[in-house]
HTML snippet that shows the backbone in 3Dmol.js (N, CA, C, O; Angstrom):
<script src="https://3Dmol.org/build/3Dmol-min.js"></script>
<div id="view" style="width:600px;height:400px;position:relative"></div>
<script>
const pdb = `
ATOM      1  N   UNK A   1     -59.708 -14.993-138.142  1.00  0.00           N
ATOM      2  CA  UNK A   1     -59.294 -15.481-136.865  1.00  0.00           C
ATOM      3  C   UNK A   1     -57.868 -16.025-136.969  1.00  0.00           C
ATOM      4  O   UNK A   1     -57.617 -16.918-137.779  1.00  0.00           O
ATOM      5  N   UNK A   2     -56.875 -15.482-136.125  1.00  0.00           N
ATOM      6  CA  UNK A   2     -55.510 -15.955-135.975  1.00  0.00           C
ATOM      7  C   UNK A   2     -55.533 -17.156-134.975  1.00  0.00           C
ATOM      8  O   UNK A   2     -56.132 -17.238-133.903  1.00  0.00           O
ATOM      9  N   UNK A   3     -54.558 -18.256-135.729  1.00  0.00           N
ATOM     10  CA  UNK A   3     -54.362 -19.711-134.996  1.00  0.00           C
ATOM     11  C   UNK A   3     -53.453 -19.118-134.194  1.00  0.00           C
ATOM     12  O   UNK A   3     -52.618 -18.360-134.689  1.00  0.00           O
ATOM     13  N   UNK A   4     -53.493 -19.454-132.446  1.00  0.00           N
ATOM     14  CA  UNK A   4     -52.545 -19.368-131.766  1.00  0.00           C
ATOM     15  C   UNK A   4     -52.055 -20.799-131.734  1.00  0.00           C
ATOM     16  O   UNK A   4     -52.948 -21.558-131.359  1.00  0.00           O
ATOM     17  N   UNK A   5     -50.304 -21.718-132.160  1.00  0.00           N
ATOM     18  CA  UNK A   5     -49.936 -22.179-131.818  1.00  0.00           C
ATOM     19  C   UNK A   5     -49.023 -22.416-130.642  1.00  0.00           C
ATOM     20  O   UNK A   5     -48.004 -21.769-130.401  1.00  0.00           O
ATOM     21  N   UNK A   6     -49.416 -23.232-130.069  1.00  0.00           N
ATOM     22  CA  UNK A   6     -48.570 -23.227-128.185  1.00  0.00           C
ATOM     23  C   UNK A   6     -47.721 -24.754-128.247  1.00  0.00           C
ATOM     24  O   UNK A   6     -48.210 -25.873-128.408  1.00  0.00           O
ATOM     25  N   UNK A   7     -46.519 -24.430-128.092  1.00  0.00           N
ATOM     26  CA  UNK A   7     -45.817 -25.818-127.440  1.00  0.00           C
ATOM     27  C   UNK A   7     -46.331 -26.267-126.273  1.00  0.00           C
ATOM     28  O   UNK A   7     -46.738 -25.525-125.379  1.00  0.00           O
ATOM     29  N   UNK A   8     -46.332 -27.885-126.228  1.00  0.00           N
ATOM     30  CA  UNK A   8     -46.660 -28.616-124.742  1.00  0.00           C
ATOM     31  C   UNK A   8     -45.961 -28.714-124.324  1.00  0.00           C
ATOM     32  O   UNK A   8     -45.100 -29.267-125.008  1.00  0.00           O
ATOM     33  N   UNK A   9     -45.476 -28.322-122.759  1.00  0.00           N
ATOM     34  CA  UNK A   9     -43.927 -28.639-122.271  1.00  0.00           C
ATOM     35  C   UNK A   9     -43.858 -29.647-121.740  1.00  0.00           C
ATOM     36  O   UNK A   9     -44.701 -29.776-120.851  1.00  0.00           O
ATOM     37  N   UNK A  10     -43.035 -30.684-121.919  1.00  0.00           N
ATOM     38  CA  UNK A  10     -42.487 -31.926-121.820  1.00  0.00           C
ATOM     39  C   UNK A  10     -43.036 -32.957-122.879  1.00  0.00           C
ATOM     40  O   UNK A  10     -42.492 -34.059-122.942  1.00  0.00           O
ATOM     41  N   UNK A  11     -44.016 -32.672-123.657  1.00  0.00           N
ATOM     42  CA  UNK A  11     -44.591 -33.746-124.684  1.00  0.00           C
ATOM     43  C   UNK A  11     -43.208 -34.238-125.304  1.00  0.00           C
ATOM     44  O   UNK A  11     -42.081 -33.793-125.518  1.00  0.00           O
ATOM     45  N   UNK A  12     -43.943 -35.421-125.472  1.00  0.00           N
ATOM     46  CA  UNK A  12     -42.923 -36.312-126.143  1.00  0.00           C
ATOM     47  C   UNK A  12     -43.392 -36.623-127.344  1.00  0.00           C
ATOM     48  O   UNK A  12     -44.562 -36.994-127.250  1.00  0.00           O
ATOM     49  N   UNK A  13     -42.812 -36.640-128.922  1.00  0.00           N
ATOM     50  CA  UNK A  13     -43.275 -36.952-130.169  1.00  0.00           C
ATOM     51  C   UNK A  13     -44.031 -38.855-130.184  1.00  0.00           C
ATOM     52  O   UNK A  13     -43.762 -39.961-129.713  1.00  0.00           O
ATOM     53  N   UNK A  14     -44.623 -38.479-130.682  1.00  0.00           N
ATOM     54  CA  UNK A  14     -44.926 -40.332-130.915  1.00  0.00           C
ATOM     55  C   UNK A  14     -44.283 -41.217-131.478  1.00  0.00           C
ATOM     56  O   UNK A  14     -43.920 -42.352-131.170  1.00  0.00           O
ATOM     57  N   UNK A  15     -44.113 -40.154-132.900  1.00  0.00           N
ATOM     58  CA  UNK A  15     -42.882 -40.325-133.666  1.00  0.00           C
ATOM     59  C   UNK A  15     -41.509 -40.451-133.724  1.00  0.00           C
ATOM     60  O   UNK A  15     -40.955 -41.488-134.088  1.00  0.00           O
ATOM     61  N   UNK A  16     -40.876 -39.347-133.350  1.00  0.00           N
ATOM     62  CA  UNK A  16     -39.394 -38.872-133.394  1.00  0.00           C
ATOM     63  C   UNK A  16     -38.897 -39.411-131.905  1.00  0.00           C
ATOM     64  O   UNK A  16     -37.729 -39.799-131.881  1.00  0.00           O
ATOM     65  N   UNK A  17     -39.515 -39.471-130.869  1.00  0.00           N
ATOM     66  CA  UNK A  17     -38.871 -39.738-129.893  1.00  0.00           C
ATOM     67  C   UNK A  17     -38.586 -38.291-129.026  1.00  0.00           C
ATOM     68  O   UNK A  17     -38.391 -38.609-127.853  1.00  0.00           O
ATOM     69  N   UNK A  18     -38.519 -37.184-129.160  1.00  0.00           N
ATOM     70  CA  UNK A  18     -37.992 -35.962-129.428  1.00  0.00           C
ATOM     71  C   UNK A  18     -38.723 -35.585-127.987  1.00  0.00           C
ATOM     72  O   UNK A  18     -39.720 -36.305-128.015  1.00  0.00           O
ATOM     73  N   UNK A  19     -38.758 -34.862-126.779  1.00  0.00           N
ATOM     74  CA  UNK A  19     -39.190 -33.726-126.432  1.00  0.00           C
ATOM     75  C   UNK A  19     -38.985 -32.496-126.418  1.00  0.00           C
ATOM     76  O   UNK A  19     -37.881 -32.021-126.683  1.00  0.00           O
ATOM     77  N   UNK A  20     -40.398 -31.531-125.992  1.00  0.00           N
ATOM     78  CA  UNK A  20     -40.514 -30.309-126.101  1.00  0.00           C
ATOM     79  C   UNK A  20     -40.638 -29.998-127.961  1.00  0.00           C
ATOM     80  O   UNK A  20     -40.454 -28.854-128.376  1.00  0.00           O
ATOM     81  N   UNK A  21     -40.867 -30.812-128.648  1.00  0.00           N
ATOM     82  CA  UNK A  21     -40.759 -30.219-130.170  1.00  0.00           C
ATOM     83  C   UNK A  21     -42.790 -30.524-130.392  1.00  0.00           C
ATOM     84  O   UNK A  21     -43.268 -30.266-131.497  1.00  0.00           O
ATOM     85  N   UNK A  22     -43.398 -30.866-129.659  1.00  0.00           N
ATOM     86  CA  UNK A  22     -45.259 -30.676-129.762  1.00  0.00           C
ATOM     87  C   UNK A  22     -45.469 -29.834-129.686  1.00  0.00           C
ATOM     88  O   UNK A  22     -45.047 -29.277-128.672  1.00  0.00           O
ATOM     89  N   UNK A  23     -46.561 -28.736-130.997  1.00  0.00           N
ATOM     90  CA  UNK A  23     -47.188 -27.986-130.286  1.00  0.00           C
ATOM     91  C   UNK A  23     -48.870 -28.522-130.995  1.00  0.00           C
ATOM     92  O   UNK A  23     -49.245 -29.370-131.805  1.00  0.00           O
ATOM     93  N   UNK A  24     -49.556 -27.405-130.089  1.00  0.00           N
ATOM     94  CA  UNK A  24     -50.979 -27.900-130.532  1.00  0.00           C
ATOM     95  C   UNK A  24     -51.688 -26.449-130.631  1.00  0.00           C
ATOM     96  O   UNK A  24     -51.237 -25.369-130.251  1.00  0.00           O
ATOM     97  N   UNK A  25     -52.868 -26.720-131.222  1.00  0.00           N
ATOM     98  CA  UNK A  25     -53.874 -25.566-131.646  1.00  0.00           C
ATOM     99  C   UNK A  25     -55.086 -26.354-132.404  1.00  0.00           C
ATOM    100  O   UNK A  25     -55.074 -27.368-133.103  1.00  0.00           O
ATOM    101  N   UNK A  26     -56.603 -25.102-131.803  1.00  0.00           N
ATOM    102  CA  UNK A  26     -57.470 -25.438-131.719  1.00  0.00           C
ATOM    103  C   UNK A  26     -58.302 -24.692-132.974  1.00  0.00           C
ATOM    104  O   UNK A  26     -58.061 -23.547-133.355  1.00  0.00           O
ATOM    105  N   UNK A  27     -59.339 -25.582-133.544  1.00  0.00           N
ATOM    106  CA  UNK A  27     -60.475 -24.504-134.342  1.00  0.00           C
ATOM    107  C   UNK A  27     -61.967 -24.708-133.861  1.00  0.00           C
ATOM    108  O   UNK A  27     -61.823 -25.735-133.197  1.00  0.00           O
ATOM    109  N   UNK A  28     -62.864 -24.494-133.801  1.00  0.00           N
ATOM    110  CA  UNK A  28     -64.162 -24.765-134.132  1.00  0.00           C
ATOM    111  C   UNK A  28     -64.538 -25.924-133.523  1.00  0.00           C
ATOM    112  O   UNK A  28     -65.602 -25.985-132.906  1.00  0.00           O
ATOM    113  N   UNK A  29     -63.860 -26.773-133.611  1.00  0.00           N
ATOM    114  CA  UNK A  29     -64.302 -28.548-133.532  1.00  0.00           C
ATOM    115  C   UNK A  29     -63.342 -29.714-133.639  1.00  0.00           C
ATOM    116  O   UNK A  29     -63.559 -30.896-133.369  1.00  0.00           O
ATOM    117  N   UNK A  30     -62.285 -29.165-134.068  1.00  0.00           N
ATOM    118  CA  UNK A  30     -61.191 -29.667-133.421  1.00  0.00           C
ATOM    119  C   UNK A  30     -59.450 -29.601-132.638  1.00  0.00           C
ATOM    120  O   UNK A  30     -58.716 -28.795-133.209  1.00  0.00           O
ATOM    121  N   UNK A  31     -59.030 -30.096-131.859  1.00  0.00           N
ATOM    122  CA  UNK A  31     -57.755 -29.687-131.758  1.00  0.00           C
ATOM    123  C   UNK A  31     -56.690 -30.597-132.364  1.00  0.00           C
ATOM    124  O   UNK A  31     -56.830 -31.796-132.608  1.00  0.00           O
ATOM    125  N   UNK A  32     -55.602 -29.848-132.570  1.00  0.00           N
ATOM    126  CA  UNK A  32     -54.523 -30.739-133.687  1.00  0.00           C
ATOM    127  C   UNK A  32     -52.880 -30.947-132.718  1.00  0.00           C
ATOM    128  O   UNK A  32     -52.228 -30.086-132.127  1.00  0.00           O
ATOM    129  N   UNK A  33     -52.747 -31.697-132.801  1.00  0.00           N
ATOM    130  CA  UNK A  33     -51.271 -32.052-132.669  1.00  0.00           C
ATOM    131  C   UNK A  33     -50.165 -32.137-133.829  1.00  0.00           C
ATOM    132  O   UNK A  33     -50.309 -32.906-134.780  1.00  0.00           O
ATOM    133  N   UNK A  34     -48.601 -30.957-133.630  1.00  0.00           N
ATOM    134  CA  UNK A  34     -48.030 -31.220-134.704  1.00  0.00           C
ATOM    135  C   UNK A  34     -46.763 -31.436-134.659  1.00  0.00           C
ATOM    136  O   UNK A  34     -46.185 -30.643-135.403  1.00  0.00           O
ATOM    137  N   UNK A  35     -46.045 -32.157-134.120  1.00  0.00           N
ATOM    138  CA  UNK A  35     -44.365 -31.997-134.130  1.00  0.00           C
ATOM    139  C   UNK A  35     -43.565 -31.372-135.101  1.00  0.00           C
ATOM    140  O   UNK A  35     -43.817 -31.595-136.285  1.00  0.00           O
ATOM    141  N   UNK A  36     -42.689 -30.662-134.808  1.00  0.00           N
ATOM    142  CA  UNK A  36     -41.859 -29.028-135.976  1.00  0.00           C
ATOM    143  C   UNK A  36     -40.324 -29.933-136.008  1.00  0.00           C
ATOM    144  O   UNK A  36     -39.368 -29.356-136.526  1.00  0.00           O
ATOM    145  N   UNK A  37     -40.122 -31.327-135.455  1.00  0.00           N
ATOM    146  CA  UNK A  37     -39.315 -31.964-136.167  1.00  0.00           C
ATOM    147  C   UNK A  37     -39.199 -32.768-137.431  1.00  0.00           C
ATOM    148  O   UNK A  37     -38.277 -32.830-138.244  1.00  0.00           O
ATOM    149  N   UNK A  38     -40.239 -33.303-137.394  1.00  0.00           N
ATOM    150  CA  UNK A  38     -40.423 -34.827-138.284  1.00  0.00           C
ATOM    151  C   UNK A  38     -42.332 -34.711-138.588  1.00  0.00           C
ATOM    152  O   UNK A  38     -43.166 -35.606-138.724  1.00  0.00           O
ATOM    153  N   UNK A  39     -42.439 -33.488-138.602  1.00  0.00           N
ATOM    154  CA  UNK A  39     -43.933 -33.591-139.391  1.00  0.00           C
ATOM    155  C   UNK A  39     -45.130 -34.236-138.892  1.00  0.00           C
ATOM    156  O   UNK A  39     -46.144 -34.247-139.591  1.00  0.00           O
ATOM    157  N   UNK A  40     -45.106 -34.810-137.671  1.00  0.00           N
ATOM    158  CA  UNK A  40     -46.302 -36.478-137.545  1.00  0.00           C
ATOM    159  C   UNK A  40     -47.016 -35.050-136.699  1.00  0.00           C
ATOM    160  O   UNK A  40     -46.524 -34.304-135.853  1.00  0.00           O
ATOM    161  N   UNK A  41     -48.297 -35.068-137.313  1.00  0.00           N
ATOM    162  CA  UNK A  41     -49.973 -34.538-136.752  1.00  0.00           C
ATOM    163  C   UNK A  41     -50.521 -35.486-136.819  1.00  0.00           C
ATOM    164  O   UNK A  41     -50.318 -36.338-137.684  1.00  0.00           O
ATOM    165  N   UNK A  42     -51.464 -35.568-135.790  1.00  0.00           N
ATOM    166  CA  UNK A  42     -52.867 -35.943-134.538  1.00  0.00           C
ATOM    167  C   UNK A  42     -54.052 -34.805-134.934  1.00  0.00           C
ATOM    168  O   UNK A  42     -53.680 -33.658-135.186  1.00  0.00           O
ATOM    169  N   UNK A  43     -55.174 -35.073-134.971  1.00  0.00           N
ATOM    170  CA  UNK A  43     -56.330 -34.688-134.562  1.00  0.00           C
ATOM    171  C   UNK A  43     -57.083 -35.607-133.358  1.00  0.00           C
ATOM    172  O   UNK A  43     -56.775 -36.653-132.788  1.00  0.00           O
ATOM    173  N   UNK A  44     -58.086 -34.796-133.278  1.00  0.00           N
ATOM    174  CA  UNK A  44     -59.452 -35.556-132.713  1.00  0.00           C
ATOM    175  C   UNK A  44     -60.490 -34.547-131.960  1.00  0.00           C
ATOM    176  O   UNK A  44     -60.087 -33.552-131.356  1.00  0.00           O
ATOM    177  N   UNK A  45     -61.763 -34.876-132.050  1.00  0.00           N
ATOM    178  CA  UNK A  45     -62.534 -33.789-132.282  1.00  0.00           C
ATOM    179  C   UNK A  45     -62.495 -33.370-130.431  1.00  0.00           C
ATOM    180  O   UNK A  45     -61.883 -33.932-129.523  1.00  0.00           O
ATOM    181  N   UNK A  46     -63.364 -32.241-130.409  1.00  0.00           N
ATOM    182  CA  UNK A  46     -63.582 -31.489-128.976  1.00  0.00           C
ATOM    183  C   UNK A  46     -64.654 -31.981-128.057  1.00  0.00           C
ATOM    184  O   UNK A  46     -64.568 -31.412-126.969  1.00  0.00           O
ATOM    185  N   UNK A  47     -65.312 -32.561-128.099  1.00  0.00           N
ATOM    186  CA  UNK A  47     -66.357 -33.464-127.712  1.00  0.00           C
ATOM    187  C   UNK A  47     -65.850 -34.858-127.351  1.00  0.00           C
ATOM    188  O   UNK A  47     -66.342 -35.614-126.514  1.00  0.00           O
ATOM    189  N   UNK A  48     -65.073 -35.014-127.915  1.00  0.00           N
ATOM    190  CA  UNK A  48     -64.853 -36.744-127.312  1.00  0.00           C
ATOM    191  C   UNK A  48     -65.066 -37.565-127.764  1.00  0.00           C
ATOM    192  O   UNK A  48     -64.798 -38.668-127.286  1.00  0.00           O
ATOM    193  N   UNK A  49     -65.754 -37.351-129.098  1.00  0.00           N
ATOM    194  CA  UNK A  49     -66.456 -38.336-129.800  1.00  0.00           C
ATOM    195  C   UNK A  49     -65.526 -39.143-130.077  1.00  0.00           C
ATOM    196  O   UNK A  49     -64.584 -38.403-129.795  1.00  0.00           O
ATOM    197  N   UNK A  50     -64.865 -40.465-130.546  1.00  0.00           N
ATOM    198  CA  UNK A  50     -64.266 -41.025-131.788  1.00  0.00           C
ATOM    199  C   UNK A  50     -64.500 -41.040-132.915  1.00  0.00           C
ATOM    200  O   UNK A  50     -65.580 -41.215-133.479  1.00  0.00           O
ATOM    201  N   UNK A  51     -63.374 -40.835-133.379  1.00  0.00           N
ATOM    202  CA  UNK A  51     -63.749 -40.681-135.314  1.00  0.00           C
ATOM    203  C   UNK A  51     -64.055 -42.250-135.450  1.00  0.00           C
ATOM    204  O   UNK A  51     -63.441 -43.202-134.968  1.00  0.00           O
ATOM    205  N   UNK A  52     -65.314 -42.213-136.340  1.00  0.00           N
ATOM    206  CA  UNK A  52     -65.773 -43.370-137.098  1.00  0.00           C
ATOM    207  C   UNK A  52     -64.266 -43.770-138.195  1.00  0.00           C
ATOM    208  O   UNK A  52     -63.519 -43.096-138.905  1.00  0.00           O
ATOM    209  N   UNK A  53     -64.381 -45.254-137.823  1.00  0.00           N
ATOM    210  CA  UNK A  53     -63.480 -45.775-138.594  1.00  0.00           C
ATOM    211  C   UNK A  53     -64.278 -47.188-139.351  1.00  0.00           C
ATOM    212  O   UNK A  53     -65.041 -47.999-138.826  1.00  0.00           O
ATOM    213  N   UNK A  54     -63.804 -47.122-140.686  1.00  0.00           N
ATOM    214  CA  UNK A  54     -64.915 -48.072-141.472  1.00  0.00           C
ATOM    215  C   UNK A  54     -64.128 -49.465-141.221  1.00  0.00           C
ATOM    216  O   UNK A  54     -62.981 -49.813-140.944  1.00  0.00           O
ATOM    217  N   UNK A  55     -65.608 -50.175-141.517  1.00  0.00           N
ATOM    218  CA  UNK A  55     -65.210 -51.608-140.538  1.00  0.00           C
ATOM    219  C   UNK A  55     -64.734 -52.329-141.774  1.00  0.00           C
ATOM    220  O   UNK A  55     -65.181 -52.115-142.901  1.00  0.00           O
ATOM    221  N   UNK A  56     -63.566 -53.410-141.402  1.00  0.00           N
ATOM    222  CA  UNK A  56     -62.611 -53.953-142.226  1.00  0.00           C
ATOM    223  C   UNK A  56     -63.869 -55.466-142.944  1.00  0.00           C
ATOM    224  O   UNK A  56     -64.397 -56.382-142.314  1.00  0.00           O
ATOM    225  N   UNK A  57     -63.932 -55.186-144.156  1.00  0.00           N
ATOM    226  CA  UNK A  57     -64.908 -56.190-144.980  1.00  0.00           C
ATOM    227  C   UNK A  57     -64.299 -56.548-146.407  1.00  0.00           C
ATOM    228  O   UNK A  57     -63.538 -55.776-146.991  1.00  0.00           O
ATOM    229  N   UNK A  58     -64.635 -57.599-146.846  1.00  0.00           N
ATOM    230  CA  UNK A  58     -63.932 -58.388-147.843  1.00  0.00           C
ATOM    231  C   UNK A  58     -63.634 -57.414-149.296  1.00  0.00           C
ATOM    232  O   UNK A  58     -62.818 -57.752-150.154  1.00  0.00           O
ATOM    233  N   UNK A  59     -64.400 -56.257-149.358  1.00  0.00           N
ATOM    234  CA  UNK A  59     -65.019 -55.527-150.259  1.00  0.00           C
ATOM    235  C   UNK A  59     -63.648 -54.261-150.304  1.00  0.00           C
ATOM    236  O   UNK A  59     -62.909 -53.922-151.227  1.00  0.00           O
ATOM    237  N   UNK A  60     -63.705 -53.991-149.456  1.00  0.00           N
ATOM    238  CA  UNK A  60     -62.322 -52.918-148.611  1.00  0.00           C
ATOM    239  C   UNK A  60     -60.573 -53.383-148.329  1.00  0.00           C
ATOM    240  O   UNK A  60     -59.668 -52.576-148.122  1.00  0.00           O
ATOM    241  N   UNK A  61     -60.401 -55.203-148.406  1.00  0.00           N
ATOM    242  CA  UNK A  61     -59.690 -55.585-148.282  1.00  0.00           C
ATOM    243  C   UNK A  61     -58.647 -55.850-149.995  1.00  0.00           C
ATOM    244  O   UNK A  61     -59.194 -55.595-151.068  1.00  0.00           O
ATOM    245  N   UNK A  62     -57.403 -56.288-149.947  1.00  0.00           N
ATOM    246  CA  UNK A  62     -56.498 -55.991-151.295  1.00  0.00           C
ATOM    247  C   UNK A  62     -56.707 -57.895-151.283  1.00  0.00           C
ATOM    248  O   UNK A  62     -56.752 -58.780-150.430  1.00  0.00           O
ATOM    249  N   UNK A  63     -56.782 -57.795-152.683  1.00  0.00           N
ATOM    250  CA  UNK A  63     -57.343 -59.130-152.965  1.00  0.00           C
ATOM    251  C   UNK A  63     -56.247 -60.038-152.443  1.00  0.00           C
ATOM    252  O   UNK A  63     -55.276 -59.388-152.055  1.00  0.00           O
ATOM    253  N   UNK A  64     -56.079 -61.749-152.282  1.00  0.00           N
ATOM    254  CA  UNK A  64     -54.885 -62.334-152.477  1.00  0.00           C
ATOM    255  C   UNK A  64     -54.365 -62.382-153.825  1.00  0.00           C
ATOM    256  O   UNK A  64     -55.021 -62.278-154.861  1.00  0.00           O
ATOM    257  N   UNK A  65     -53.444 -62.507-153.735  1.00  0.00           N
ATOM    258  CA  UNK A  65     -52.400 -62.608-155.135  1.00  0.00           C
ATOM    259  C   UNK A  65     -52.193 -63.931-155.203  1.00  0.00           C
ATOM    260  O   UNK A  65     -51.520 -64.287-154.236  1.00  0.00           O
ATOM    261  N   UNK A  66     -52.519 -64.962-156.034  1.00  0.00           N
ATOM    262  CA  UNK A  66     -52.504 -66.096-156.271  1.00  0.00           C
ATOM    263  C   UNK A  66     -50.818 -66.062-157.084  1.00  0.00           C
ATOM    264  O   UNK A  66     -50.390 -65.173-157.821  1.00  0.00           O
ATOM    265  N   UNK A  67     -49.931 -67.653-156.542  1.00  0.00           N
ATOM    266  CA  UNK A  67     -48.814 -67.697-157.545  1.00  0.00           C
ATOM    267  C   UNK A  67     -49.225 -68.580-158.487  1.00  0.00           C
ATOM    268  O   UNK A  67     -50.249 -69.255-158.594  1.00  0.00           O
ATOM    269  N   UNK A  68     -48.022 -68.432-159.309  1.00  0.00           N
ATOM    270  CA  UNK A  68     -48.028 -68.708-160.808  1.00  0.00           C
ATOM    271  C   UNK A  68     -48.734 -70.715-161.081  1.00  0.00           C
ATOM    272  O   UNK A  68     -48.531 -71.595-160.244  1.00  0.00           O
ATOM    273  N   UNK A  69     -49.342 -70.891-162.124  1.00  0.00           N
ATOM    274  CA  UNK A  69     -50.403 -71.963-161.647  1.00  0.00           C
ATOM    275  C   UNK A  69     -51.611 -72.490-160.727  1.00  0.00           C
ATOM    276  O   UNK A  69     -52.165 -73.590-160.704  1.00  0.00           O
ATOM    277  N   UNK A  70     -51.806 -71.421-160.041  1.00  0.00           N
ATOM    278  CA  UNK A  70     -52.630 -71.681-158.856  1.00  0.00           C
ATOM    279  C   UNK A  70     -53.959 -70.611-159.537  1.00  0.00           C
ATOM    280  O   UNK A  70     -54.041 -69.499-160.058  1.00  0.00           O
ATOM    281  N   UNK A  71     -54.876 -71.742-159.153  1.00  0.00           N
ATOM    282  CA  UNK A  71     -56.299 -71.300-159.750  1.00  0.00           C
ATOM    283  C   UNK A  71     -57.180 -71.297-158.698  1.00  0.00           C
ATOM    284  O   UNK A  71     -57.001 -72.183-157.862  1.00  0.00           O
ATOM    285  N   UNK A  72     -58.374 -70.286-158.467  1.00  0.00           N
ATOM    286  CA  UNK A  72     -59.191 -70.337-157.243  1.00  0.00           C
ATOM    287  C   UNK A  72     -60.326 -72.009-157.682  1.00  0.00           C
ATOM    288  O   UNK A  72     -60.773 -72.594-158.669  1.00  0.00           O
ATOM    289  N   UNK A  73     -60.311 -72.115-156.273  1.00  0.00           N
ATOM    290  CA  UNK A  73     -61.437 -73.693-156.359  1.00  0.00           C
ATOM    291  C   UNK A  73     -63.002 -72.894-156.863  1.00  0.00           C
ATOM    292  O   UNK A  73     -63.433 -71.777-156.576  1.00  0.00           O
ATOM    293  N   UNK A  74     -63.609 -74.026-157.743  1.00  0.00           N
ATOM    294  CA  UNK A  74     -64.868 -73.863-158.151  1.00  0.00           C
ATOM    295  C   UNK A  74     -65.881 -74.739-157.645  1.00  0.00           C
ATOM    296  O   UNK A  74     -65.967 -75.880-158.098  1.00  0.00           O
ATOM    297  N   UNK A  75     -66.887 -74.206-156.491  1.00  0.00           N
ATOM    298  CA  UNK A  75     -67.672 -75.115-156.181  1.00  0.00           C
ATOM    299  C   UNK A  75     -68.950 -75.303-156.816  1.00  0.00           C
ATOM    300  O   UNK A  75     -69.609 -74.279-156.992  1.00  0.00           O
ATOM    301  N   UNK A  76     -69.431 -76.389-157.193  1.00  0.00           N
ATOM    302  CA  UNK A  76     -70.505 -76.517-158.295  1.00  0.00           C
ATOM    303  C   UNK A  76     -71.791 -77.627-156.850  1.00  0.00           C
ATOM    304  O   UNK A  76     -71.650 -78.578-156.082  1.00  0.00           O
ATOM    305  N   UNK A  77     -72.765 -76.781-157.212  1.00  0.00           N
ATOM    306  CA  UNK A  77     -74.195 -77.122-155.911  1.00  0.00           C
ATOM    307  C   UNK A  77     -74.876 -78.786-156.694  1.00  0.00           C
ATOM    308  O   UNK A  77     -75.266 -79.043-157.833  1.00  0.00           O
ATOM    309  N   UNK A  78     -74.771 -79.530-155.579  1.00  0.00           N
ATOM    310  CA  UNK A  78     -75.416 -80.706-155.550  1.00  0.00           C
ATOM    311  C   UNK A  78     -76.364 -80.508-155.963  1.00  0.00           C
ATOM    312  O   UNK A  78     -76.806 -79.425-155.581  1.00  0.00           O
ATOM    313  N   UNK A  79     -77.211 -81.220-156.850  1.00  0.00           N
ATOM    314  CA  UNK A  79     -78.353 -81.121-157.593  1.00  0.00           C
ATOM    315  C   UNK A  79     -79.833 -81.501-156.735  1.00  0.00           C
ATOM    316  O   UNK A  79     -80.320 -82.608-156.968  1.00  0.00           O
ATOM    317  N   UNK A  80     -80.268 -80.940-156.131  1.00  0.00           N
ATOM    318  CA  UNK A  80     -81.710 -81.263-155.282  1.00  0.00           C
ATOM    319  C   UNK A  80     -81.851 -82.437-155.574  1.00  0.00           C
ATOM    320  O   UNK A  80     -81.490 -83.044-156.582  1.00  0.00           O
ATOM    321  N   UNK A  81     -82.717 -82.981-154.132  1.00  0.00           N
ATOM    322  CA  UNK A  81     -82.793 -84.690-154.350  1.00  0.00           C
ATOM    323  C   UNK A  81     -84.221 -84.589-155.234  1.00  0.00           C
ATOM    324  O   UNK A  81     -85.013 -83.648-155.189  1.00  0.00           O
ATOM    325  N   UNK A  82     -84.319 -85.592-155.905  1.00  0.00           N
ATOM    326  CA  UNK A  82     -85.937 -85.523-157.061  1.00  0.00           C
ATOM    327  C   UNK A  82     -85.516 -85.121-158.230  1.00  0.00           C
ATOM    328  O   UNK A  82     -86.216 -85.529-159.157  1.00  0.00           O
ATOM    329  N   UNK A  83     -84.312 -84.236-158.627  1.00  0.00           N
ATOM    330  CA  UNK A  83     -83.918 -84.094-159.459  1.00  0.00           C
ATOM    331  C   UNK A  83     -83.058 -85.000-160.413  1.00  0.00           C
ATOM    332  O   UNK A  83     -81.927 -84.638-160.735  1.00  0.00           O
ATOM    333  N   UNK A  84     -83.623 -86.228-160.884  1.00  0.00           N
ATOM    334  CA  UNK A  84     -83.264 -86.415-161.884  1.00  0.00           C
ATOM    335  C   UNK A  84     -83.137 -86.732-163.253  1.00  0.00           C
ATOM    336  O   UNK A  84     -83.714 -87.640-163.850  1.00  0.00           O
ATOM    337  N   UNK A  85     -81.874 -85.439-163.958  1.00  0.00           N
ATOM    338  CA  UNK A  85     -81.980 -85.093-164.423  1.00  0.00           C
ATOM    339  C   UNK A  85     -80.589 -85.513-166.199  1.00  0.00           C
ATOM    340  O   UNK A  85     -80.700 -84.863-167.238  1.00  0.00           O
TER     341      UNK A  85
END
`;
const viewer = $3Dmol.createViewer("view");
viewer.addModel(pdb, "pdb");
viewer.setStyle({}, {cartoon: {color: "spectrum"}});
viewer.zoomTo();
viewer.render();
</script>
């Protein structure tokens, strides 16, 4: 199967600022956006769906960078009342 690529007339880049330099083309399940100035492509599927985007969690995030002398706090658990020990 041959991709037909088609310019959008009057699109404007997102990127570059640029018009008339968008074109777009379709496959199967999705259509693509590509500007032939400055490279910046778009997808998104044919249905409408939104692409799942993974949810931002401590696990996924870039640690802090502690400076030089600085130590993370250590919390140590109160000892149950009856306990003593």
């Amino acid at each position: 199967m041959t991709v037909i690529k088609r310019f959008i007339a009057g699109a404007v880049c997102p990127r570059c600022g640029e018009m008339d330099c968008v074109r777009m083309y379709r496959d199967e399940a999705r259509e693509y956006r590509e500007c032939v100035r400055c490279d910046f492509e778009d997808t998104q599927r044919l249905d409408g769906t939104p692409e799942p985007q993974e949810l931002e969690t401590r696990v996924n995030q870039a640690k802090p960078v502690l400076d030089a002398g600085e130590r993370p706090i250590r919390f140590v658990p109160n000892p149950a009342k009856g306990d003593d020990k």
